[in-house]
Structures are given as structure tokens and as C-alpha cells.
C-alpha positions, 0 to 999 in steps of 0.5 A: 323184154329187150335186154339194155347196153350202154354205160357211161365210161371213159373212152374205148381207145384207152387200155386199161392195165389191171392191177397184178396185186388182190383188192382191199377193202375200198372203204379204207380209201380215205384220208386219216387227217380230213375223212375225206375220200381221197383221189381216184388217180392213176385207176386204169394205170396199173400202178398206186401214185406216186407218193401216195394217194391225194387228199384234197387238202395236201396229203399224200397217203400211202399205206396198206390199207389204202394201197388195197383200197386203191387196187379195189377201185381200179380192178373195178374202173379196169372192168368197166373199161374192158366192158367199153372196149368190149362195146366198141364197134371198132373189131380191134377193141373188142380183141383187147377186151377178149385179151384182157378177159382172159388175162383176167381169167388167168389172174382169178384162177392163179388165186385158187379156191380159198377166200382172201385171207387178208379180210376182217372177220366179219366180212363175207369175203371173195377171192380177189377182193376182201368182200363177197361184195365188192367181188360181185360188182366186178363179176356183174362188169366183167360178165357184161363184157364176156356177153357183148363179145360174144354177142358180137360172134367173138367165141369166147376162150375156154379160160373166160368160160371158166372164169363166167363158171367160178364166178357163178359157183362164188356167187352162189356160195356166197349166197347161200351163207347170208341165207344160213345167217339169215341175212337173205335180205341183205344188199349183198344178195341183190348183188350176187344175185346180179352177178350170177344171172350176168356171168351164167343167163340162167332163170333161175337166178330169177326164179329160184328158191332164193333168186331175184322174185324171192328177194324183192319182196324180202328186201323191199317194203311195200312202201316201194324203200329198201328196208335200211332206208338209205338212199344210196343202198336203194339205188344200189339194190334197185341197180343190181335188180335191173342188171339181173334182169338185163341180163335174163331178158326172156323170163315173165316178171310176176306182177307183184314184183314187177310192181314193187320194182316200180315203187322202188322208182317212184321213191326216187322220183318222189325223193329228188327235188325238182331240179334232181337233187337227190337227198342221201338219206342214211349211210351213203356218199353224200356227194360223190362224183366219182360214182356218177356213172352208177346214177347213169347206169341206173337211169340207162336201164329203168326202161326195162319196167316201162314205168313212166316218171311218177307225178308227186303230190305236195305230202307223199307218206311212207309209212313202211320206212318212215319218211315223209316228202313234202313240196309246194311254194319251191320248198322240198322237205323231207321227214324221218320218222322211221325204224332206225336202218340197221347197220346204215341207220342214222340216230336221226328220229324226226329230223327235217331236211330241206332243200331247194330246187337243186339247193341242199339247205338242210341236208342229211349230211351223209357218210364217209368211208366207213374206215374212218370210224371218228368220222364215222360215228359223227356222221351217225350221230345226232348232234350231226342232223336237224332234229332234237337232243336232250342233255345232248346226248345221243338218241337211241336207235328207235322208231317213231311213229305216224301220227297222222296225215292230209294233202296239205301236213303230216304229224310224226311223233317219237317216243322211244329216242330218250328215257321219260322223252316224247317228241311229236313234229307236225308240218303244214304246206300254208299259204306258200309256207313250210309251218314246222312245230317240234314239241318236246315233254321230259318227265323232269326238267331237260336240257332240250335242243332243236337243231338246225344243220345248213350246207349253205350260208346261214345268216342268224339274226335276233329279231326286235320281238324276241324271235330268231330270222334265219337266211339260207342263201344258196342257188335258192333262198330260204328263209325262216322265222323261230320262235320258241313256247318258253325261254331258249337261247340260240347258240351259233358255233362252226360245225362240220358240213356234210359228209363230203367233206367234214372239214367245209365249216358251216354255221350250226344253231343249237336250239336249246330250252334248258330245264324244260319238261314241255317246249315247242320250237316253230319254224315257218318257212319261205322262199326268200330273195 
């Protein structure tokens, strides 16, 4: 296995001045007015803005927490810069490099043994940031870093070696607390895992008991998903997984693993649409520029399983997670019908989002930092997704089911998201159409809403026959006819875009059937002009 190089980051001439002060937690990056993240300014200064953080909007923020959030991204932002400068043919880069390593070392040794004592209870913590986590990601870089120069026939000093070790035993520890909670499937693993096989080369953060071969198949359903079914924390485990074995190139992958490595791919290639849309699914970012370069890093080292990009058929089920993708006639559809995702899971049983070639027009709408617990919660929420409510209220973390599939449809159903509620959702690809038909039965006359949830232009029109004809106009065009089995009123009302940025309005349609105790909405939909 030839090991990968290679990251996108800004240019090896800049110097990067890392911040004297410990990380936060970056979540808390985030405007307490608008929920948006706010602007990564000022990263490889040294010193937090002026003024305070920007938001998009006109704010200005600056407090504690906002203040250890910025330090957590510019230690990071300073380590992929270190790791450019130490990837530079030019010998006196690669001298700073060495030089900022060891002022590094210096720094992380000034911190002594004991965990930051800033950090939530319920954080595994790390030392010079508030999380376990968040450390490990910066080891991962910084460990890369110590390698190209040493590679390059640089000796490293004594320092940055004893740096490599603490970081290693960090990473160890650490581990072994999710595995004495009984969290060894969790996404921080990969990640320590990740940055004790960087920072030591050691096998047997591979191969060992709880190494990287014990991990995958515990953290990874047979369906090729992680087991929380976001779409950001798949890439994210997928990411640490290739890091580690970038960095123990010379150690046999055993077929199965190997194998559900390229499952993992073949879902992100099945789940982006044609034009590379990728739908974020559950907790994640919904678009977040300023993390491009992890997309980047991941699409650099996926030569390291010689997978081939997988071909998608028009109905790809998986049945572990609970999604199902369908494409044909330029429409991209994805189904969710799965367990609800722990900690990252959204309240979302049998919604159905729709995209275009490279057009979101009913996206799951994502996450915002999570420190914006308001935000937050609505994003979780189900009045936030396409999919149905009764007496709108929330549904309950559930399941749903498959009830079955072929080439052409799939049928979902969900018994479990209200007391006395069954819900079942078929779709069928037919004669360049999207058919969706979501039927609800109640044990008593309900208040049953289906909804729909655009990040485009939606037009809403009452037709002449009673039906409901919808334009989805973006970069493609959708469009949709509704119509009900019983008297429902359509609701048309501002609501927040995706997550993003909660303040972009969209036009939001509650679908609503009052008294119901049987309703099915059918939707068909094409490509429009």
C-alpha cells in the first residue's frame, strides 16, 4: 500500500502563528442572534478579531466561549499549515515547520498531564482542547507534519519526539475510556485511532484488540453506513480510517475489512447526486465552506482501497441504516426509514428529500453548532423535515421498517413515531415520474400533517380540480402535483432554510387532514422547465 500525501491548505510561504491560549469547544462558534456559524477570520493570526467574531448578519461576538472556540479552529488551521509547510520542497519551509513542531512540543508540555479543566462534564476531555476529540484531529495533522520531515531527512528534536509519545499515550487513554463506558463504536475512536497509528506508525493501532480491524466492523453496519447514519460523521469516520491506514502502509488489510471500507465509499457515491450533491443527512453541517479541505482529504486518500467509483442503480436499499436512494428522469430521492441515530439522529421517520442534479429541493436541512441548543432542537425536529406529524407534535425517537422493494419502488412503513399511528410511504420511478404516496391511520380522529420543506423558490397554486401544483425552481426545475384521499388544507407560511443559515426564509406547505383516522397524500413528480 503506497502511503497518500497531499491536502488542499493555503499557501507554504504563509507562517502561521498558533495561538499561546487552550481550545474550547468549537462548537460554541456560533452567533447567539442568527445560529449561524460565525466567520473564520484571522485563523493562522495568533490573535481573535477585533472586536469580536463576525456574523454574517452584522454581529460582532465576542465572549468566552466564543473566544475558546475560535482558538480550537486556529490550533487546527495552524497544524494543516505546519503540515503544508512541512510538505514543501523549499528547505526553508520545512525548517519552519520543524520550528513551529517544537514550539508546539514545548507548548503541550508546558500544559502537564491533567485534562483541561474548563471542559463540560460530559466531555471526554484532552489537554490542550476541551474534547478528546478535537485533540485528536489536531495530533492526526501535527503528526503528519513530524513524518514529512522526517521523511525528508530532517531529524526531528528530541521535544517533537516527545511530543509524537504524549500524544500517542493521550490517545490511548482515551480510548480506553469510551471502551470501559462501552462507547468502542463511537466516532471518537476512529479518531484516536487515527492519531495514535499518525503520531507512533505502530501495527498495532491496527491490529490490536481495539485497533482500527476491531473497529470497523463495530462502528460500521453491513449496509456499508456508520451506524449514526449522518452523512458528515460517515466521511468523518471514513476520513480517520484512511488517515490510519495512510499512515501504517505496510500491514495486510483483512478482506472483510477491506470490504466494508468499500461499502463505506460506495454510499457516498450512491448518496451524491449526479452532479455531487451530497445530501447531509442527520447531524452534520449542512453547507459549510470552511471544511471543504475534509472532502478534499478524503477524495485524496480513497486510492488507498483501489475501489473503483460505484455504478448506482435507479433503487439502491440500505436496509442496516434505513435509507433508501432512488434516481431516474433527473430526479434524486432519498428515503429514511431508519433506527433514529443516537445522539445525531433526527426525528425524521419516512421523510423524503429531493434533489436535483446539483439542486437541494427538499434537503434534509442539517445542523447548527450545536452550542445553539434553540436552534438546535429545531433542526432535530420534525416540524424542520419532509415527513409527517400528527396534532404536530414531534415524533418519537424510532424506527421504521422496509416493507419492501423492486427496480423500480420502495415501500417504507413506520409504526412506532405516535401512540395508535401507522404510517407507510411507497415511492415508484414511472414513466419519468417520481409517485410518492404517504398514508397515515390514527385510532382516533387526528390532526395529520404532511409536509413539504423547499431550500428553493416554491410556487404553490391551487389547481381548478382541487389539487395542489407546486414549482421547485432552482438550477433544475421540479415539479409536483398533490393531491389528498380526504379533505386537507394546505397551509403556505415563512419558515427557516436549512441549517446553514436558519434566517434565509423559505416558503414551508403544511399538509394537513384534520380529524383524520385514515389519509394518504400522493405527490407525483417531474422535471419541469
Amino acid at each position: 500500500m503506497v502511503p497518500v500525501t497531499g491536502t488542499a491548505a493555503a499557501p507554504p510561504t504563509v507562517r502561521p502563528v498558533p495561538p499561546s491560549e487552550r481550545g474550547g469547544w468549537w462548537h460554541a462558534y456560533v452567533c447567539p442572534a442568527h445560529g449561524v456559524e460565525l466567520e473564520h477570520d484571522g485563523l493562522l493570526t495568533g490573535a481573535f478579531p477585533d472586536g469580536g467574531a463576525r456574523c454574517r448578519h452584522g454581529c460582532r461576538v465576542d465572549e468566552p466561549a466564543v473566544r475558546g472556540a475560535w482558538t480550537v479552529l486556529a490550533h487546527q488551521a495552524c497544524a494543516r499549515q505546519i503540515r503544508a509547510l512541512a510538505r514543501s520542497p523549499r528547505a526553508v519551509d520545512r525548517e519552519t515547520a520543524i520550528n513551529l513542531l517544537t514550539a508546539y512540543a514545548r507548548q503541550y508540555a508546558a500544559l502537564g498531564a491533567a485534562p483541561h479543566d474548563g471542559a463540560a462534564e460530559w466531555m471526554l476531555r484532552g489537554r490542550l482542547f476541551h474534547q478528546a476529540l478535537t485533540e485528536a484531529i489536531w495530533a492526526v495533522t501535527i503528526g503528519q507534519a513530524a513524518r514529512v520531515v522526517r521523511e525528508a531527512g530532517h531529524p526531528l528534536p528530541a521535544e517533537v519526539t516527545e511530543l509524537l509519545r504524549a500524544l500517542v499515550a493521550a490517545a490511548g487513554q482515551a480510548r480506553d475510556a469510551l471502551v470501559a463506558a462501552g462507547r468502542f463504536d463511537s466516532n471518537y475512536t476512529a479518531w484516536l485511532i487515527a492519531a495514535g497509528a499518525v503520531c507512533s506508525g505502530r501495527p498495532d493501532w491496527l491490529t490490536g484488540p481495539h485497533g482500527l480491524y476491531a473497529h470497523v466492523p463495530a462502528a460500521v453496519r453491513p449496509d456499508g453506513w456508520e451506524w449514526e447514519g449522518s452523512t458528515y460523521y460517515h466521511g468523518f469516520v471514513l476520513r480517520a480510517y484512511l488517515l490510519a491506514l495512510n499512515a501504517v502502509p505496510h500491514v495486510d488489510v483483512p478482506a472483510e475489512v477491506r470490504d466494508r471500507l468499500a461499502a463505506m465509499v460506495s454510499v457516498l457515491d450512491t448518496l451524491a447526486t449526479p452532479d455531487g450533491l451530497l445530501p447531509a443527512l442527520h447531524d452534520g453541517p449542512y453547507d459549510r465552506p470552511p471544511a471543504a479541505y475534509e472532502l478534499a482529504e478524503l477524495r485524496e486518500l480513497l486510492p488507498l482501497l483501489g475501489t473503483g467509483a460505484a455504478r448506482p442503480q435507479p433503487v439502491t436499499v440500505y436496509p442496516n441504516v434505513g435509507y433508501t436512494v432512488l434516481r431516474g428522469a433527473g430526479l434524486h430521492a432519498v428515503v429514511d426509514f431508519g433506527p433514529h441515530g443516537g445522539s445525531h439522529g433526527h426525528l425524521d421517520k419516512l421523510a423524503l428529500y429531493l434533489y436535483g442534479a446539483d439542486t437541494p429541493w427538499q434537503p434534509d436541512p442539517g445542523q447548527v453548532p450545536y452550542a445553539h441548543r434553540g436552534w438546535r432542537r429545531h433542526y432535530a425536529s420534525t416540524a424542520a423535515h419532509p415527513t409527517f406529524s400528527v396534532d404536530g407534535l414531534n415524533q418519537a425517537e424510532c424506527a421504521g421498517h422496509l416493507i419492501g422493494h423492486d427496480h423500480r419502488s420502495v415501500a417504507v412503513g413506520c409504526d412506532a413515531a405516535y401512540p395508535g399511528v401507522s404510517a407507510r410511504r411507497e415511492l415508484t420511478l414511472r414513466d419519468g415520474m417520481l409517485v410518492d404516496e404517504l398514508t397515515v391511520e390514527t385510532d382516533r380522529p387526528r390532526l395529520v400533517t404532511a409536509h413539504l420543506r423547499p431550500d428553493v423558490d416554491l410556487t404553490v397554486r391551487a389547481a381548478a380540480d382541487g389539487a395542489l401544483e407546486t414549482v421547485w425552481t432552482g438550477r433544475q426545475v421540479l415539479r409536483g402535483r398533490h393531491t389528498a384521499s380526504v379533505p386537507a388544507d394546505a397551509r403556505c407560511r415563512p419558515g427557516p432554510g436549512p441549517a446553514d443559515d436558519p434566517q434565509r426564509a423559505r416558503t414551508w406547505v403544511d399538509w394537513t387532514a384534520p380529524d383524520a383516522t385514515v389519509v394518504t397524500f400522493r405527490s407525483v413528480y417531474r422535471m419541469g422547465t
